[in-house]
N, C-alpha and C positions, 0 to 999 in steps of 0.2 A: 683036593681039587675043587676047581666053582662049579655049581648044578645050577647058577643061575647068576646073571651080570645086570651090573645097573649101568645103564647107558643111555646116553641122551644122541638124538637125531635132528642133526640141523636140518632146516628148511628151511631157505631164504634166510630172515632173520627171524625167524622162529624154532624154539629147541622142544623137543618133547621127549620127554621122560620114557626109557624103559625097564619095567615089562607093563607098567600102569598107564598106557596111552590114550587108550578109551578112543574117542570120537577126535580124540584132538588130532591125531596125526594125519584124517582126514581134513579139518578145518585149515591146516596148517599147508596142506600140499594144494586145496581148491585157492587158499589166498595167493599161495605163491605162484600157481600156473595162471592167476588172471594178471600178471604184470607183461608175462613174457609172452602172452599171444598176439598174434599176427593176423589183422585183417584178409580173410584168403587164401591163408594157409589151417590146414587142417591140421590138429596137434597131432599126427601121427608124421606127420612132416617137420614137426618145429621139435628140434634136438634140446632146447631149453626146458619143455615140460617135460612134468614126472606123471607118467601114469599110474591111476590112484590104486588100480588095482591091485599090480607090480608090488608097489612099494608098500600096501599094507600085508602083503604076504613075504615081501623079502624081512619085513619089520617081523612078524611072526615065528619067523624060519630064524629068527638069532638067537633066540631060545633054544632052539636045539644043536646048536654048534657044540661042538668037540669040549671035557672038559678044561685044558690048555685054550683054548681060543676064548672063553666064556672068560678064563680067568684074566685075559689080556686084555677083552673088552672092558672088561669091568672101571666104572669110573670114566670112561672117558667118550668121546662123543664120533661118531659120523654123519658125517654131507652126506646128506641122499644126492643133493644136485650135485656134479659137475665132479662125479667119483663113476669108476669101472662097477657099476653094481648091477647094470642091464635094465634097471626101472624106467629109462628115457621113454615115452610115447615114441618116438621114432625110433627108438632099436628095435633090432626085429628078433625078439625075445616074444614069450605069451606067459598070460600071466599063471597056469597051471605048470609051468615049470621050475617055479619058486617053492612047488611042496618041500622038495628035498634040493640043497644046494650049499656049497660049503665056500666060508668066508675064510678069505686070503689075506691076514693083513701084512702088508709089503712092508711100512716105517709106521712110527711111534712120534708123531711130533707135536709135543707138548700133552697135553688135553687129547687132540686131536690124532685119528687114525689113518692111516690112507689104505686103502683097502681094493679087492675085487672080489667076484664071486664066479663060482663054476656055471653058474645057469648058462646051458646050451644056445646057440642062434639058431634060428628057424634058416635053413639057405634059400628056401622057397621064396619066405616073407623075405625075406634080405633082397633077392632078387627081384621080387615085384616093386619093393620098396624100393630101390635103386632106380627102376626105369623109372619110377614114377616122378620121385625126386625131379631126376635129370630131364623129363620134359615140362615140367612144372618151372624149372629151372628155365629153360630157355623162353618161355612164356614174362617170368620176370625181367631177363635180362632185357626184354625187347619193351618191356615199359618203361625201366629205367633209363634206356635210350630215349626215349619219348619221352618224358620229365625232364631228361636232360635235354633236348633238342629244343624244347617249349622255356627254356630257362626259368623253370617256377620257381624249385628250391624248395627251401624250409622246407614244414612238414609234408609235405607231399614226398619229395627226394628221399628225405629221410625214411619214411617210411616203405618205399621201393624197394633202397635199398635193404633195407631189416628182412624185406620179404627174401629179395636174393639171397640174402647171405647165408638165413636159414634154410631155404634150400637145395644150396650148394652144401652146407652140414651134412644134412641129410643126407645128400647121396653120396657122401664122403663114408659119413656113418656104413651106409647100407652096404654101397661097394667094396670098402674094405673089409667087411664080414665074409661076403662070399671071396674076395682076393684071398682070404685067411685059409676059407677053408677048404677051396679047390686053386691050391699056387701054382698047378699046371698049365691052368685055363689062358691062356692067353688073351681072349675077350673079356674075362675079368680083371685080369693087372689093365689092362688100357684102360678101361672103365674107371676103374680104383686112381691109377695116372692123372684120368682129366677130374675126375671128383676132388683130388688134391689139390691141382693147381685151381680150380672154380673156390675150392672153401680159401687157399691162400689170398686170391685176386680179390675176394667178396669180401671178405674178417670186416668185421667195423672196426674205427679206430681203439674202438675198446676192449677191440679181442671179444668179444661175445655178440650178441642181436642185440643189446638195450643201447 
């Protein structure tokens, strides 16, 4: 069985090598979360960054997966971004919860893995994260009416928009954490409800914030 895997870790379009990633997996996640940030929204709001901390500890932690898991990874590569791994700046994960955490890989496609991991949510951070979102949310909705109403366009609309859409994400993200993990809650499934229909109405036509 494998006591050790070689595996590369996308970022953006940058791959870094493991178990030898040194400083690079750092350089690679700072280049990538300067594309996707959003004037006025704070990266713990914006679902597109990877928090550096997260993700040099979940990158750490795969070294110590299961012999069988080690030997699966081996050779082949994972997305940090835009996979179930919990590394998001806006998920409401912390980053000492990545000491111990086991990877889930779901399918095998090509190269590539699709994966998640056990690391617990915070419901507290989920919850605060959620109201925050959602008023932050309605803050942008009401400027993009106002750019809309002023008929400016271009980069200004554009960029309204980016900020909604990111934080209808967010509180999409956030809400459905707690809907998960208290499904009784009634106050939460409605929350999780409008969070859904806000990230559906908001998506940009690209399906992401860029």
């Amino acid at each position: 069985m494998a006591t050790e895997a070689h595996v590369w870790l996308t970022v953006g379009d940058q791959k870094v090598s493991l178990p030898q990633a040194g400083s690079s997996l750092g350089s690679a996640i700072a280049a990538h979360n300067a594309r996707p940030r959003i004037a006025d929204v704070p990266d713990t709001l914006n679902p597109a960054v990877i928090d550096p901390a997260k993700a040099e500890r979940f990158a750490a932690g795969l070294s110590r997966q299961a012999p069988d898991t080690l030997a699966r990874m081996d050779g082949h590569e994972l997305m940090l971004n835009g996979q179930d791994y919990g590394i998001g700046a806006a998920e409401p994960t912390r980053p000492e919860e990545f000491g111990t955490f086991t990877l889930v890989i779901d399918e095998v496609q090509g190269r590539n893995l699709v994966a998640h991991t056990t690391v617990p949510t915070d419901i507290a951070l989920a919850r605060a994260r959620a109201k925050e979102a959602e008023a932050a949310l309605r803050t942008a909705e009401a400027a993009v009416r106002e750019v809309e109403a002023a008929n400016v366009g271009g980069e200004k609309l554009s960029n309204a928009r980016r900020r909604r859409a990111a934080l209808a994400l967010a509180w999409r993200t956030n809400a459905g954490a707690v809907a998960k993990a208290v499904p009784t809650d009634a106050a939460a499934k409605s929350s999780f409800d409008a969070a859904q229909k806000a990230a559906r109405d908001y998506m940009m036509p690209a399906g992401g914030l860029l």
